[in-house]
C-alpha positions as CSV (number, residue, x, y, z in Angstrom):
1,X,-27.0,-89.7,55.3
2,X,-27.3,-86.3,53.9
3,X,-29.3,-85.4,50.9
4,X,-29.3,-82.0,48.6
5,X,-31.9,-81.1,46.7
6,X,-32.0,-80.6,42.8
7,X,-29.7,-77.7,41.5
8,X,-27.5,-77.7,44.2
9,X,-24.7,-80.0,43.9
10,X,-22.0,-79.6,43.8
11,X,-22.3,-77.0,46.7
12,X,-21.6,-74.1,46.7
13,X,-19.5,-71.8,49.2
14,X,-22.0,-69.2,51.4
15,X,-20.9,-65.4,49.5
16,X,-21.1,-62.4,51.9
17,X,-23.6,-59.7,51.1
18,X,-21.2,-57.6,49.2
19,X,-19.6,-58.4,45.9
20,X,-15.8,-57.9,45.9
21,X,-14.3,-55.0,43.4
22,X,-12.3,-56.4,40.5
23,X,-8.4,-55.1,40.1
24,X,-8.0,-52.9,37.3
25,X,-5.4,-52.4,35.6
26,X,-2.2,-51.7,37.0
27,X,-1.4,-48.3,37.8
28,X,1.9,-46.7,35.8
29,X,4.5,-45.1,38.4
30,X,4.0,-41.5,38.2
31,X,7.9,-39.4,37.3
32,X,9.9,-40.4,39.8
33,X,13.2,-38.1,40.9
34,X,15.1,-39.1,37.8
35,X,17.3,-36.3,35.9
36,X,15.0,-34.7,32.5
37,X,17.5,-33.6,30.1
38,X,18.4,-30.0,29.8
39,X,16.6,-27.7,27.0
40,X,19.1,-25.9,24.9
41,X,18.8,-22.2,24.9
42,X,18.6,-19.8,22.0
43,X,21.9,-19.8,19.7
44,X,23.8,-16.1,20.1
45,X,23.8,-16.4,16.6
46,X,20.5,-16.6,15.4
47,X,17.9,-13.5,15.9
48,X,14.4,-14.3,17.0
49,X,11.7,-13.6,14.5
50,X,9.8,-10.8,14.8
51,X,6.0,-11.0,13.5
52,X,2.5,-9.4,13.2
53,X,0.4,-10.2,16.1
54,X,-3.0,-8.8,14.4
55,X,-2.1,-9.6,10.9
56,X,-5.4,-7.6,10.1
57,X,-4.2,-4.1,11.6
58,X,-0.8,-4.1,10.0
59,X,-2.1,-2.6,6.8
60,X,-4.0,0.7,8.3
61,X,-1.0,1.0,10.5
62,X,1.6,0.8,7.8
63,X,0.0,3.6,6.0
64,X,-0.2,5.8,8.7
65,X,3.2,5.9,9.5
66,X,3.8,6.9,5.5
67,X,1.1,9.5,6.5
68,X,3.1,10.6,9.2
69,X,6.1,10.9,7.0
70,X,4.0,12.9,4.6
71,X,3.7,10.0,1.8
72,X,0.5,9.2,0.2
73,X,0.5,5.9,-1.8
74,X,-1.9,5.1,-4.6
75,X,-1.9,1.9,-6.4
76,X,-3.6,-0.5,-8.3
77,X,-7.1,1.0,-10.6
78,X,-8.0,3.9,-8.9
79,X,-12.1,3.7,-8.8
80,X,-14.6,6.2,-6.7
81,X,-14.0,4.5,-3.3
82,X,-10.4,4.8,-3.7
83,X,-10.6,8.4,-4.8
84,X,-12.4,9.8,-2.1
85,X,-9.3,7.9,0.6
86,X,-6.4,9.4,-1.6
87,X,-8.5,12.7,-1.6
88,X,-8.9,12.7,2.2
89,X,-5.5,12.0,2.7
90,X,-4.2,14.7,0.3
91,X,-6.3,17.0,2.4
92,X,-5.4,16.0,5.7
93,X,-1.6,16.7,5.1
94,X,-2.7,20.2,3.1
95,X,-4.1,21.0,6.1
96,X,-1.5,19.6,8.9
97,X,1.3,21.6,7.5
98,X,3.3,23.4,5.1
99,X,6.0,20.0,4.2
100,X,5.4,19.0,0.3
101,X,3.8,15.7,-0.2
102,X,5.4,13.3,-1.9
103,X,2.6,10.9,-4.0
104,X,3.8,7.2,-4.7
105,X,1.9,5.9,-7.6
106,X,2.4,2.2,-8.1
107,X,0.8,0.2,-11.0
108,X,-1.8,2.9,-11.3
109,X,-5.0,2.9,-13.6
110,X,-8.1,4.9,-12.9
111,X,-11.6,5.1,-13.8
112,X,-12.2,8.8,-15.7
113,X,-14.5,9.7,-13.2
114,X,-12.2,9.3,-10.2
115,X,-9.0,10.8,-11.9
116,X,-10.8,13.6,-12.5
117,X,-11.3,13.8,-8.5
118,X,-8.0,13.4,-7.8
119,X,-6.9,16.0,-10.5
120,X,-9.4,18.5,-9.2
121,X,-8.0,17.8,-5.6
122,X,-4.5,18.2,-6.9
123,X,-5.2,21.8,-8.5
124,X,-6.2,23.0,-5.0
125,X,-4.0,22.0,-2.9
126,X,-1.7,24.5,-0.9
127,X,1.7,22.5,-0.8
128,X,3.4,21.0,-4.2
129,X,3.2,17.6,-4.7
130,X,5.8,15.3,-6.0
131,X,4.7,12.4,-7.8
132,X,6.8,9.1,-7.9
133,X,5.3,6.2,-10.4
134,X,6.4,3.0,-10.4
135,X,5.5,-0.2,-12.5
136,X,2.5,0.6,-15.3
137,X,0.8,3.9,-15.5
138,X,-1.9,3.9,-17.9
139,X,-4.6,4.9,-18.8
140,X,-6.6,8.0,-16.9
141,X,-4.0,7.5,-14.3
142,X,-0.9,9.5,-16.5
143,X,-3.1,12.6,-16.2
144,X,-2.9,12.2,-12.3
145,X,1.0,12.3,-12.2
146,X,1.1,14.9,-14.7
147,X,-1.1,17.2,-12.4
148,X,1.9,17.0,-9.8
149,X,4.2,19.8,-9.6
150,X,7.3,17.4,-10.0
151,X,7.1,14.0,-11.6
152,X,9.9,11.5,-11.1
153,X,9.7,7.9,-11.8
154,X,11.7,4.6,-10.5
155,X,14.0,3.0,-13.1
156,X,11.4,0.3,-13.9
157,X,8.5,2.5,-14.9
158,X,6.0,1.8,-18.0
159,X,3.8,4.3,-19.1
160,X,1.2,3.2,-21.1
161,X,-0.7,5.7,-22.9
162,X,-4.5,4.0,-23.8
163,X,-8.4,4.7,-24.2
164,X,-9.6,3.7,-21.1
165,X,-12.8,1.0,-21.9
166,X,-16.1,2.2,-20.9
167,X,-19.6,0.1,-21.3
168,X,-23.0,1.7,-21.1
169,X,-26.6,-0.6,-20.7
170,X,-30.1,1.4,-21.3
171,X,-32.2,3.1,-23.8
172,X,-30.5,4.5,-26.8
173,X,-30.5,8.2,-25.8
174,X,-29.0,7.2,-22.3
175,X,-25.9,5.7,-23.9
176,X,-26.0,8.5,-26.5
177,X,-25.9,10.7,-22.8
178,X,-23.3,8.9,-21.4
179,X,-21.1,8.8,-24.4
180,X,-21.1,12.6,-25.0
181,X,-20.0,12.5,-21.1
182,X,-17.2,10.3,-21.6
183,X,-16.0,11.9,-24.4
184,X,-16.0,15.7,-22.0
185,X,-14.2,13.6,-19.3
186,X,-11.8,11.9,-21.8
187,X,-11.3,15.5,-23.6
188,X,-9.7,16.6,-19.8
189,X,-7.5,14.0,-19.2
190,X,-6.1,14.8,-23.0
191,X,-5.9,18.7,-21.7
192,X,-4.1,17.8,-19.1
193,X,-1.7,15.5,-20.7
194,X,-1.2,18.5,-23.2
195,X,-0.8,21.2,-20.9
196,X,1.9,18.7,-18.7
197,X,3.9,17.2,-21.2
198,X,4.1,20.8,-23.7
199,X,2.5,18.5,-26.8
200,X,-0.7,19.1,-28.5
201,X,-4.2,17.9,-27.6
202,X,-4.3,15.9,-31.0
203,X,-1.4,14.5,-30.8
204,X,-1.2,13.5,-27.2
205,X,-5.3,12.0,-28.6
206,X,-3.1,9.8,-31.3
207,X,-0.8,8.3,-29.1
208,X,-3.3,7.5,-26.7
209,X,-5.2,6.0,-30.0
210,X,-1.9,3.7,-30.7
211,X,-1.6,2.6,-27.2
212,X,2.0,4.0,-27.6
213,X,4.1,3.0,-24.2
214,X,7.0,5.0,-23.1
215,X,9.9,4.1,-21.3
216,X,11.2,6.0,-18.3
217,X,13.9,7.8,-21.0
218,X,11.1,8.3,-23.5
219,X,8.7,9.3,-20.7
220,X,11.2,12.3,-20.1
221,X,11.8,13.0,-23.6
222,X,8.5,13.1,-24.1
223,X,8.0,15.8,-20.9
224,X,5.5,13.2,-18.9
225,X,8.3,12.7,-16.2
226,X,11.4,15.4,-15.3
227,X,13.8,12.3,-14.1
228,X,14.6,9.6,-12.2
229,X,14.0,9.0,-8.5
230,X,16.9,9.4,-6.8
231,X,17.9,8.0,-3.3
232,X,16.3,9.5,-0.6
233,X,18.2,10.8,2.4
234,X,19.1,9.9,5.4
235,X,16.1,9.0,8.0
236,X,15.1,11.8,10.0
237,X,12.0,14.5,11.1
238,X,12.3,16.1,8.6
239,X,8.9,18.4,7.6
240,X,8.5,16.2,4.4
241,X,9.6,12.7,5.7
242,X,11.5,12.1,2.2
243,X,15.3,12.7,4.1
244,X,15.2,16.3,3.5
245,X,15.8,18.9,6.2
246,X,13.2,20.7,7.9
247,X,12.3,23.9,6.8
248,X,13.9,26.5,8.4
249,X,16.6,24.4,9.9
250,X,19.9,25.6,10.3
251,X,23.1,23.4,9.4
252,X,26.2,23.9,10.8
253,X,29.0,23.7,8.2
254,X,32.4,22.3,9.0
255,X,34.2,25.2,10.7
256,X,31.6,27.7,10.2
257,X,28.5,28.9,11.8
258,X,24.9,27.1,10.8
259,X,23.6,28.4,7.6
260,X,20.4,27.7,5.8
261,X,19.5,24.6,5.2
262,X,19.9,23.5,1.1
263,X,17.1,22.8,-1.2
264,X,17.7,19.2,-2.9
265,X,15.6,20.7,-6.1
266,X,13.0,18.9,-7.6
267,X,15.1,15.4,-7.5
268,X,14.2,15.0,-4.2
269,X,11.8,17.6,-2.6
270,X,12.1,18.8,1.1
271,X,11.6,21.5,2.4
């Protein structure tokens, strides 16, 4: 007769000294030789897009290929950060060569401080400028395009002729300082629009009082603008970059031997 002690019955089966792994899950086949289906290739028909790699560079580079083209482009208000760049860059192309410059001025404002820099710049300079104004001109910035030697504006063009706004914060004979300034600064910029347009100081004061705004066609009429931009030519290295010849160029007419190279006037400089 055999006998088991407590606990152990049933018995149980002797286990080896290792525990046995369990199966995991089952394992998916991997690709096998089958056929993938064939990518289509780009259509003939449509172009690939071409985009800015370092969106943050574009800008700077942007404007110096205008620079190399001799085009300066001023927009927006023109403040004392902004004056000193348009300054430099006015400078740089004086300097560079004998081409005139032509000065894009797009939705311009200025503080009276800064468009007296720019005018002072403008009065120096060895090459003409020709000044193109687009959108709204107001403000201190109409006595910036009228410092140009040629001023031509885009079909589109306001010009807005205003009191700039000026604040002052301090002791009563430091605003009474400042306002005596303004009104120096403010005499200029009425000087200037004088001198430009052929009207008198007081009157060119009283429309600027009104807030009178001019048209392109009333713009000329009124001698703030000569015309209206015209087309430029065709692309080219040309001294100016604005489709003209270069200077001194010789062009061959049809038949004949080159000539000089013709002035486009004032409508379009080069050179």
């Amino acid at each position: 007769m055999i006998t088991f002690g407590a606990g152990s019955f049933p018995p149980q089966p002797p286990f080896p000294p290792w525990q046995p792994e369990r199966p995991g899950p089952p394992e998916r086949p991997g690709p096998g030789p089958y056929p993938q289906p064939s990518r289509p290739g780009p259509s003939p028909a449509v172009q690939p897009t071409r985009i800015w790699v370092e969106q943050g560079e574009w800008p700077g580079r942007l404007y110096e290929r205008l620079l190399n083209q001799r085009i300066v482009m001023a927009y927006g208000c023109l403040d004392g950060e902004s004056a000193t760049r348009l300054c430099a860059q006015l400078l740089i192309l004086d300097a560079e060569g004998d081409g005139p410059i032509r000065l894009e001025l797009q939705n311009l404002d200025a503080d009276l401080p800064a468009a007296l820099t720019v005018i002072g710049v403008l009065d120096t300079l060895r090459v003409p400028v020709t000044a193109y104004a687009g959108g709204r001109t107001s403000g201190p910035g109409l006595a910036v395009l009228a410092t140009a030697r040629h001023r031509r504006a885009y079909p589109n063009a306001f010009f807005a002729m205003s009191e700039p706004s000026v604040s002052f914060d301090g002791p009563v004979t430091a605003v009474a300082i400042h306002e005596e300034q303004v009104r120096v600064m403010l005499d200029e910029v009425y000087e200037r629009l004088a001198e430009s347009t052929g009207h008198e100081v007081d009157e060119v004061r009283d429309d600027a009082r009104r807030g009178r705004l001019l048209t392109v066609e009333q713009a000329i009429d009124y001698g703030l603008v000569e015309g209206l931009a015209e087309a430029r030519g065709p692309a080219g290295r040309g001294t100016v970059g604005l489709g003209g010849p270069a200077a001194g160029r010789e062009t061959a007419g049809p038949g004949g031997p080159p000539g000089p190279a013709e002035s486009s006037g004032p409508a379009a400089p080069a050179g």
